[in-house]
Z-matrix of the N, CA and C atoms (Angstrom, degrees):
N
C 1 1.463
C 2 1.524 1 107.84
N 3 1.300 2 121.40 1 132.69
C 4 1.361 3 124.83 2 178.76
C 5 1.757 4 107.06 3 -72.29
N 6 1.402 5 107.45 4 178.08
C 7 1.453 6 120.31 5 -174.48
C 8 1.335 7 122.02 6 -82.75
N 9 1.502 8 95.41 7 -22.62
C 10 1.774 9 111.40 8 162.34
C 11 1.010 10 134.51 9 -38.85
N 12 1.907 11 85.40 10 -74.85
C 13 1.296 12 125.72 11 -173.78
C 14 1.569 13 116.25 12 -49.67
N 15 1.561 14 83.14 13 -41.67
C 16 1.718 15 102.33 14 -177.97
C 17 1.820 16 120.01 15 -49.07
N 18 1.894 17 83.37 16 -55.55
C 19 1.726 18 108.41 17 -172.92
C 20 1.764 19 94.24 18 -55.82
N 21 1.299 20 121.00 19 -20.89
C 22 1.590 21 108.24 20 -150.37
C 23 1.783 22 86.55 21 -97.62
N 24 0.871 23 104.09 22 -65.00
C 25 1.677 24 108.50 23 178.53
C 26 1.680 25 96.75 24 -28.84
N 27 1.392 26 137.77 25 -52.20
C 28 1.289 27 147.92 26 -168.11
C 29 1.657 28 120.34 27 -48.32
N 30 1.983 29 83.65 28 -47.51
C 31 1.319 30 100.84 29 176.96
C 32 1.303 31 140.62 30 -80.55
N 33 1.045 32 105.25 31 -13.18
C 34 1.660 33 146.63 32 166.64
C 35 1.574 34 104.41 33 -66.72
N 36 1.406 35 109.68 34 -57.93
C 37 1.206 36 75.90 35 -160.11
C 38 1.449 37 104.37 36 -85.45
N 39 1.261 38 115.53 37 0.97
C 40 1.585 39 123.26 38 -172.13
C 41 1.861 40 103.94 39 -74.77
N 42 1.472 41 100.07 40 -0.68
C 43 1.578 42 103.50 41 -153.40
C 44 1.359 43 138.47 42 52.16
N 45 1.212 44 108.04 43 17.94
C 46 1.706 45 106.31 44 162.02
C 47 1.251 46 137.87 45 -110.90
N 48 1.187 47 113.74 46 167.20
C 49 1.748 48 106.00 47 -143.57
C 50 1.713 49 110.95 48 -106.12
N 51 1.085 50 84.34 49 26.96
C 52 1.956 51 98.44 50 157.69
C 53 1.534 52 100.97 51 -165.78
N 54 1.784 53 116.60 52 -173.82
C 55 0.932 54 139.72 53 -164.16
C 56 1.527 55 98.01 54 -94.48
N 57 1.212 56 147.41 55 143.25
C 58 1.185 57 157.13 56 145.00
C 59 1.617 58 116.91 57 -72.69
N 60 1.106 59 99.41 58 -159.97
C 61 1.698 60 115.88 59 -179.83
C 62 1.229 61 110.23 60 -128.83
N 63 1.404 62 124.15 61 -19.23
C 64 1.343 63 121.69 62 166.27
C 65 1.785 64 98.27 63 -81.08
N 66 1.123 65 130.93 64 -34.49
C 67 1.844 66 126.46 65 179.45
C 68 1.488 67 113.54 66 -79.19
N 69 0.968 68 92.82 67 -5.73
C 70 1.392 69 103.07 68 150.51
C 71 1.749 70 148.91 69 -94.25
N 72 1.412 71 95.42 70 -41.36
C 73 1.246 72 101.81 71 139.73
C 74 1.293 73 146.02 72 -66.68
N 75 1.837 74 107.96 73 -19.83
C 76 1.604 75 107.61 74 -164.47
C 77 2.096 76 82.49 75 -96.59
N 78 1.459 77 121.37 76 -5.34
C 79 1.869 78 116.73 77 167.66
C 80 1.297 79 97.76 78 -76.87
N 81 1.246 80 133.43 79 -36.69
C 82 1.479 81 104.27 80 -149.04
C 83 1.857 82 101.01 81 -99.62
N 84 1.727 83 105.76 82 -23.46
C 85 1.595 84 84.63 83 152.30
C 86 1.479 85 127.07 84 -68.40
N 87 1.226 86 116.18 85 -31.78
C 88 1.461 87 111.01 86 177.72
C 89 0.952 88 97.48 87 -48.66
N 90 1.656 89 140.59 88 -97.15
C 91 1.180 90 145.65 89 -151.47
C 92 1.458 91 129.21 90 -72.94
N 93 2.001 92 114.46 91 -55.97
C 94 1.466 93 94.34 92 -161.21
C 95 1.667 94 91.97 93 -90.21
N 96 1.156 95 152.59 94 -51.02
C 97 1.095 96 134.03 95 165.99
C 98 1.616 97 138.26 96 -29.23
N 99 1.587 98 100.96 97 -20.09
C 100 1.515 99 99.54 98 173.00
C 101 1.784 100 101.24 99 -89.87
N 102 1.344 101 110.12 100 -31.87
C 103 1.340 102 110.48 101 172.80
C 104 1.530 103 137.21 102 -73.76
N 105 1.746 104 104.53 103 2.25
C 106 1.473 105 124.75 104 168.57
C 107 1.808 106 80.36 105 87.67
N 108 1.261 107 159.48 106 41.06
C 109 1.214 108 134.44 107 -147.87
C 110 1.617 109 76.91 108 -113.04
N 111 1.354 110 127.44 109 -30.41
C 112 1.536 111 129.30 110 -158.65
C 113 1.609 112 83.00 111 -149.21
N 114 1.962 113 96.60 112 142.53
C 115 1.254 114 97.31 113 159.56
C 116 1.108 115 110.20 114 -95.36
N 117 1.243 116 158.12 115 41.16
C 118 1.862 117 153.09 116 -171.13
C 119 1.281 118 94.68 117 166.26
N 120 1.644 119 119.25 118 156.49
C 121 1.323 120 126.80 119 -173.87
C 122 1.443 121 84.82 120 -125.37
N 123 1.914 122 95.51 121 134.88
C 124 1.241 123 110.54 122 179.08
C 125 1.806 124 126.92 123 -87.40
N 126 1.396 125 93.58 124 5.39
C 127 1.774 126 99.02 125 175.05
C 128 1.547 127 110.81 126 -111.85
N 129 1.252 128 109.57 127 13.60
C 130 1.605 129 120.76 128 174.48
C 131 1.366 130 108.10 129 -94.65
């Protein structure tokens, strides 16, 4: 799943009607950091 995709699924369920910067940050720990994809997340 991409980091997008991720942030958007996030935002949804948060009910709001775009992507933030916090749903973005809380995708890319989910994913590319658990996947070694990044060592540090850049919206933290």
């Amino acid at each position: 799943m991409s980091i997008i995709r991720g942030a958007m699924v996030l935002a949804i369920r948060r009910g709001g009607a775009s992507i933030s910067v916090d749903d973005l940050r809380d995708a890319v720990g989910a994913y590319a950091l658990r996947v070694s994809f990044l060592d540090r997340n850049p919206f933290a």
